[in-house]
C-alpha positions as CSV (number, residue, x, y, z in Angstrom):
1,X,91.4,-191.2,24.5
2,X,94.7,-193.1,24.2
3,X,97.7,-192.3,21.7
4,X,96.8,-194.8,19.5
5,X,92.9,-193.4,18.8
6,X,94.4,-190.0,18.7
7,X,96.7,-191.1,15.7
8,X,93.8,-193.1,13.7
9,X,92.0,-189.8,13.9
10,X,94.2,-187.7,12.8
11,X,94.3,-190.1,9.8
12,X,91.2,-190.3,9.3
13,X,91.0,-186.6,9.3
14,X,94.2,-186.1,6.9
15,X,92.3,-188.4,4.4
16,X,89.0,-186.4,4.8
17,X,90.7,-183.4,4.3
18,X,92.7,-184.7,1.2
19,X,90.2,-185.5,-0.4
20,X,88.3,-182.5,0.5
21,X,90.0,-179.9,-1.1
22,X,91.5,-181.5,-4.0
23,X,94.8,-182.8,-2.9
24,X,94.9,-185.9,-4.5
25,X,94.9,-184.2,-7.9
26,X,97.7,-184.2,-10.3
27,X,97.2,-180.4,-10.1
28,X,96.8,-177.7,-8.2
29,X,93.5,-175.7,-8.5
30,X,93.2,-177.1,-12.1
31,X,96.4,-175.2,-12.8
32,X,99.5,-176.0,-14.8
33,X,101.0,-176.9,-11.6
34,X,101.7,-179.6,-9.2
35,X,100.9,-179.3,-5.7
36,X,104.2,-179.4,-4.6
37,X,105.3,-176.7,-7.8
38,X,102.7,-174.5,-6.3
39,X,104.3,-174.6,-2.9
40,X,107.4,-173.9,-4.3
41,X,105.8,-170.3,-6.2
42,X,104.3,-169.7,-3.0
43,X,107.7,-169.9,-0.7
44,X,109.7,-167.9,-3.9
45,X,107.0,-165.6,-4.0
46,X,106.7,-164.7,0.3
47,X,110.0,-165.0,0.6
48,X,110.8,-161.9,-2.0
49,X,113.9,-160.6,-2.3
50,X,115.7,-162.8,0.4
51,X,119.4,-162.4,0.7
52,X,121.2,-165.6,-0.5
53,X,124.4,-166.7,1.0
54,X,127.6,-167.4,-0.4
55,X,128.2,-171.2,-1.7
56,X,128.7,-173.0,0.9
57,X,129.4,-177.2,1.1
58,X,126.6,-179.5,1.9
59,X,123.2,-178.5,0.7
60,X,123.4,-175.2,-0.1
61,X,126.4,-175.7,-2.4
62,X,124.9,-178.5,-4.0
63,X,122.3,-176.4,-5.2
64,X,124.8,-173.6,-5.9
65,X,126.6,-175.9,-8.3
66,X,123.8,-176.5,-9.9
67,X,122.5,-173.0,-10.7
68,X,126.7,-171.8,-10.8
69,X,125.0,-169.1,-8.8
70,X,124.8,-168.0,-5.1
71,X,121.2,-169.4,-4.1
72,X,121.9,-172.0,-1.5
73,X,120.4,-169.7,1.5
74,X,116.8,-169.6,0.2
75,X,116.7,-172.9,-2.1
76,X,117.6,-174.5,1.0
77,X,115.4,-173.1,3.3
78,X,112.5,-173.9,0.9
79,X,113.6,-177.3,0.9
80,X,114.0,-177.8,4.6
81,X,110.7,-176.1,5.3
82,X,109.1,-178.1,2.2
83,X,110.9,-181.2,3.1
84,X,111.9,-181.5,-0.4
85,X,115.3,-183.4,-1.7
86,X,117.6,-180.9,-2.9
87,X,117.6,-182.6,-6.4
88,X,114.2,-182.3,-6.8
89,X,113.8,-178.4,-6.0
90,X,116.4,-178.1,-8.4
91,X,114.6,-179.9,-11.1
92,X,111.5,-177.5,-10.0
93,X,113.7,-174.4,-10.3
94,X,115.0,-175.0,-13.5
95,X,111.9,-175.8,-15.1
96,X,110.9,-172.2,-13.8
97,X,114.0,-170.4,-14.8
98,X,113.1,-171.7,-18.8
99,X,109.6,-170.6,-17.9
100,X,110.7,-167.2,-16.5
101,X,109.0,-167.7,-13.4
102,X,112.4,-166.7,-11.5
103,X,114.6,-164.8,-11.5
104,X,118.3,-164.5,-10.2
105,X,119.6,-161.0,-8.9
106,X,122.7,-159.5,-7.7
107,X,122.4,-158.0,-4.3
108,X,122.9,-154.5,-4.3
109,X,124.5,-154.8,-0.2
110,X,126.9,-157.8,-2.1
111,X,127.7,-157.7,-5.6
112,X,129.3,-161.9,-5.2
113,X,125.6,-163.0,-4.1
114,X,122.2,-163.4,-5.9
115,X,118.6,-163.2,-5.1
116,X,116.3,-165.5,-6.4
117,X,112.5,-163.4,-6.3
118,X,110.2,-164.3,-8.8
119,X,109.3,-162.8,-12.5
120,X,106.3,-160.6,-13.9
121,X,105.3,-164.0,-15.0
122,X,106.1,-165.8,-12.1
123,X,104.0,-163.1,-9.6
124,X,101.3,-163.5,-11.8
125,X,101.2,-167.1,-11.8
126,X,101.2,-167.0,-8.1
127,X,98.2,-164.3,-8.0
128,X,96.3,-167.2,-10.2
129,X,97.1,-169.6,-7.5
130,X,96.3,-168.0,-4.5
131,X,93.1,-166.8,-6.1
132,X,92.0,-170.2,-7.5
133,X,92.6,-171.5,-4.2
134,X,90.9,-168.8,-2.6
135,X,87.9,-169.9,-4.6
136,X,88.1,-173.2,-3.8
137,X,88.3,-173.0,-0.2
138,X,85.4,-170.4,-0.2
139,X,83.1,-172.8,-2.2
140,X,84.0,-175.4,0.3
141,X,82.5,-173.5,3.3
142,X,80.0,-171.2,1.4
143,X,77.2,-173.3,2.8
144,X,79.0,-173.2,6.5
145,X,75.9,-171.8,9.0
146,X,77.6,-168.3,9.8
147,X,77.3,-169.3,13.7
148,X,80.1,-172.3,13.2
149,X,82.8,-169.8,11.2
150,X,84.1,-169.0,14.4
151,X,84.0,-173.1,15.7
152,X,85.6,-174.0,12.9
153,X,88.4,-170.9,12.7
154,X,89.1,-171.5,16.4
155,X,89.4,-175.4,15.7
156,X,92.0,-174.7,12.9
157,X,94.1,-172.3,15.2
158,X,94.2,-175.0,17.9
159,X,95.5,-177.5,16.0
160,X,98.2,-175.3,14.4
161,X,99.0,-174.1,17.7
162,X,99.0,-177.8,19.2
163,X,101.0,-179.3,16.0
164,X,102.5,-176.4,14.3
165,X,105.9,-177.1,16.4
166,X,107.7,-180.2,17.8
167,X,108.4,-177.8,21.2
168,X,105.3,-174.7,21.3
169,X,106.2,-171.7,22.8
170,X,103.9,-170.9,26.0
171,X,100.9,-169.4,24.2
172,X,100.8,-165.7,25.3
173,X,97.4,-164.8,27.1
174,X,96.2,-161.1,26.7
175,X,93.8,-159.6,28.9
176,X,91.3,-156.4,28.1
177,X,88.4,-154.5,29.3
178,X,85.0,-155.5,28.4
179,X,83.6,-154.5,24.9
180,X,79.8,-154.4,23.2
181,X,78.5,-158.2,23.2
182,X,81.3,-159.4,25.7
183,X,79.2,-159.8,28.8
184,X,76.6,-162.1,26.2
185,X,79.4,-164.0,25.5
186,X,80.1,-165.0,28.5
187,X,76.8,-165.9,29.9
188,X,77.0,-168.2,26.9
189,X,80.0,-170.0,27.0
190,X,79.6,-170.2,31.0
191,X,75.8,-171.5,30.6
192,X,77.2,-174.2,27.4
193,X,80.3,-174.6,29.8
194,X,78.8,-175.8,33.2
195,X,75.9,-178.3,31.6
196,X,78.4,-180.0,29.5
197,X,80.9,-180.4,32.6
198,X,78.2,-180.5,35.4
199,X,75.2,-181.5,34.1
200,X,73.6,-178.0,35.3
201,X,70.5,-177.0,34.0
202,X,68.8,-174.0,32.5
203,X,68.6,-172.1,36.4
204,X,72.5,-171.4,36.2
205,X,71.8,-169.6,33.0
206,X,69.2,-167.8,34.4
207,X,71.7,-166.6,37.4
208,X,74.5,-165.8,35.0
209,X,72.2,-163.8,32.6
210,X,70.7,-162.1,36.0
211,X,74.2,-161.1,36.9
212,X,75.6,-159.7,33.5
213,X,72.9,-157.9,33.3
214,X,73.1,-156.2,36.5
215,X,76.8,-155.4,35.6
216,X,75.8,-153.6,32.5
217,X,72.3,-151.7,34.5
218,X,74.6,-150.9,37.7
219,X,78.2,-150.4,36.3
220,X,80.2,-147.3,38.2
221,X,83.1,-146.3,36.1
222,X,86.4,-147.3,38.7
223,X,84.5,-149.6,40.8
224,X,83.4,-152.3,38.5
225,X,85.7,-154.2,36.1
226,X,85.2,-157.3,33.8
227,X,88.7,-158.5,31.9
228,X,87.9,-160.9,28.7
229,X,90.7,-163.0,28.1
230,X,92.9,-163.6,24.6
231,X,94.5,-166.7,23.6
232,X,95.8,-166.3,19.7
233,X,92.9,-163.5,19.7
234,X,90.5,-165.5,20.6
235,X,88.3,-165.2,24.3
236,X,89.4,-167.9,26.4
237,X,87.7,-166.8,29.7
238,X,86.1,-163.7,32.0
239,X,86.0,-162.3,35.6
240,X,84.1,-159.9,37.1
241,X,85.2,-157.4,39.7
242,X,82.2,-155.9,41.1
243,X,81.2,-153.3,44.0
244,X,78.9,-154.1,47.0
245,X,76.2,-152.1,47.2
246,X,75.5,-152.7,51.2
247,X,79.6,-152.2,51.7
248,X,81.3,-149.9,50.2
249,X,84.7,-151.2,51.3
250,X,84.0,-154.8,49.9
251,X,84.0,-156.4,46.3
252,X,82.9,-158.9,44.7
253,X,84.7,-161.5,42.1
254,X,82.7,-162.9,40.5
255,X,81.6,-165.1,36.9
256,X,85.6,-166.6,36.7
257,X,85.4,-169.2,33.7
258,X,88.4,-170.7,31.3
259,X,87.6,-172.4,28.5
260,X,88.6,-175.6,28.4
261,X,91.3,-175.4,25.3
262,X,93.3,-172.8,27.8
263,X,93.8,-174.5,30.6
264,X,96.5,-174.9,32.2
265,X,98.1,-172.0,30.7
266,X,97.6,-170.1,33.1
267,X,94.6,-168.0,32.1
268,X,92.8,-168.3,35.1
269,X,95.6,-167.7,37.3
270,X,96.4,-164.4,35.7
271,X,92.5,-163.4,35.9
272,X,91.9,-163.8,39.2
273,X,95.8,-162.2,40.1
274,X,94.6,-159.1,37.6
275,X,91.0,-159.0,39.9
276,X,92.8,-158.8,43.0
277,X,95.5,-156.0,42.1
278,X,92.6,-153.9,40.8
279,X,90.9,-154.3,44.0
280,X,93.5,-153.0,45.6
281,X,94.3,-149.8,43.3
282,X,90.4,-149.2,43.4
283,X,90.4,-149.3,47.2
284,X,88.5,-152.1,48.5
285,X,89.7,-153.7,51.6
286,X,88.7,-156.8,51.0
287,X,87.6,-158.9,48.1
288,X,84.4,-161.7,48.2
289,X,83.2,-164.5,46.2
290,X,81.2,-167.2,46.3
291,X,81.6,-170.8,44.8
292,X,80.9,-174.5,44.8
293,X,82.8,-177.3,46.0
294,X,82.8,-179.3,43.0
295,X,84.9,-176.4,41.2
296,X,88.4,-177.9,42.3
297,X,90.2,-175.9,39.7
298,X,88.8,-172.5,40.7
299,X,89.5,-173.4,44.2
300,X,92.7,-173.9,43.9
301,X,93.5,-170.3,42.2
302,X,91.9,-168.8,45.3
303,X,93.8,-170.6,48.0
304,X,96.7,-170.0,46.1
305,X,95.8,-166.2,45.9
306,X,95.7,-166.0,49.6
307,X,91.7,-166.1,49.9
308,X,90.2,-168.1,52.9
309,X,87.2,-170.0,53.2
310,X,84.7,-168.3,55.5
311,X,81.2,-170.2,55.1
312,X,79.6,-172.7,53.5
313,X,76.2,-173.8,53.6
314,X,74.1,-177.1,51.3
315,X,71.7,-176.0,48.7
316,X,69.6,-177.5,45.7
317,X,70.4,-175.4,42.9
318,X,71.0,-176.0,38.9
319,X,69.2,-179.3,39.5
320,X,71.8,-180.5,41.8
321,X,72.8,-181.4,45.2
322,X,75.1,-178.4,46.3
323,X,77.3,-177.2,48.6
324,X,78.1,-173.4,48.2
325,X,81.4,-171.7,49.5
326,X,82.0,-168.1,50.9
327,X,85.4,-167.1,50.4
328,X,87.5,-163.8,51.2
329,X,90.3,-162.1,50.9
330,X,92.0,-159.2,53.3
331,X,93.0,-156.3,51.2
């Protein structure tokens, strides 16, 4: 997909969504309240009690001036992160001062500066917001199959993570032990992953399945490991570490995936790195796995890792062609 397909679907999303929810109403939820008036409550209201700066030229005093108070630090943040003109938060603001929505403080720390938080009134309204919109949203996916929640809450934190900022910080990947359900997790996603990539059939799910649950039936405390891997709390990929039952002195790697959202951040890099050094503390001398050459990505981790290639052999498996790859690693 080029640049210019990208942008007419986000278009066509923005006008779905729009429409969706209501945004192309006059107000808010059916309330008393404009879209961008709701906003505005909502930043007041989550930004309670924020220290306002001292009058200052430029924006902040502008809107200063206006109020002949203090409040340029959080009117203007609101209307930098609302992208709103100056005059017209201040129109907003006003028309909630006469409604006692807000309210302007002195704070306590500096008697010369004020704090704009808002009313009884003006909390309430905002509880009637949130909740109105609460209802909304929730009639909107209350016929949603409870198997897609999780597609479609993952799908919204990807596209906050990928447009959220104009330069994202490196997403920070979280590894842990295995819990209850993981290991049927991933002989899902690996069985989903490699037919929609490779065209494998149902005999790789059958393998994968076979192996999980020989993890769970043959697990020995210290000796065998599988690390699940976070991305924004969500799994983004596995690995097995797994003893040999005919050497003791060898194990196994085994199962690596990364789903393809988290790639190239490094996920399966740090899984494989994580396998090795707990090979190590565990004792093995030397670490195995086995492959296929058409997984270029995964091969790449492991000669970078220090494994070498030590067999390979042609096989029909999956419903393909083959050719299978022994690798190892000197402990």
């Amino acid at each position: 997909m080029d640049r210019t397909e990208l942008v007419a679907q986000i278009r066509n999303f923005n006008r779905f969504y729009t429409r969706t929810v209501g945004l192309l109403e006059e107000r808010l939820s059916q309330s008393a309240f404009t879209l961008t008036e709701a906003r505005v409550i909502f930043e007041i209201g989550h930004r309670a009690h924020g220290s306002l700066a001292p009058d200052i030229a430029g924006e902040r005093g502008f809107l200063a001036r206006t109020f002949q108070i203090n409040v340029g630090a959080v009117a203007s943040d609101i209307a930098r992160d609302l992208r709103l003109d100056p005059a017209y938060l201040t129109r907003i603001l006003k028309k909630f001062a006469a409604a006692s929505l807000v309210e302007f403080d002195a704070d306590p720390a500096d008697g010369r500066r004020r704090m704009l938080s808002l009313t009884r009134q003006g909390r309430a309204a905002l509880a009637g917001l949130q909740a109105a919109a609460d209802r909304d949203i929730g009639r909107l996916v209350e016929d949603l199959p409870e198997n897609a929640v999780p597609e479609l809450a993952g799908a919204l934190r990807t596209v906050t993570r990928l447009l959220g900022q104009a330069s994202p910080a490196a997403p920070q990947v979280c590894l842990r032990q295995h819990r209850p359900g993981d290991i049927g997790w991933v002989v899902q996603r690996q069985a989903s992953l490699y037919t929609s990539e490779f065209g494998w059939n149902i005999e790789f799910e059958a393998m994968v399945a076979e192996i999980g649950a020989r993890f769970i039936r043959e697990y020995v405390e210290g000796r065998d490991f599988c690390w699940i891997a976070e991305l924004d709390d969500e799994p983004v990929g596995a690995v097995f570490l797994v003893h040999d039952d005919r050497d003791p002195a060898c194990a196994r790697l085994r199962m690596l995936h990364v789903e393809a959202t988290a790639r190239g951040s490094g996920v399966g890099s740090l899984l494989v790195a994580t396998c090795i050094e707990q090979a190590r503390a565990s004792g093995y001398k030397r670490l195995m796995l086995w492959t296929n050459d058409i997984l270029h990505a995964a091969r790449h981790i492991y000669e970078r890792n220090g494994f070498r290639l030590v067999g390979e052999e042609r096989h029909h498996s999956f419903g393909h062609d083959l050719v299978g790859q022994t690798w190892q690693l000197e402990l």
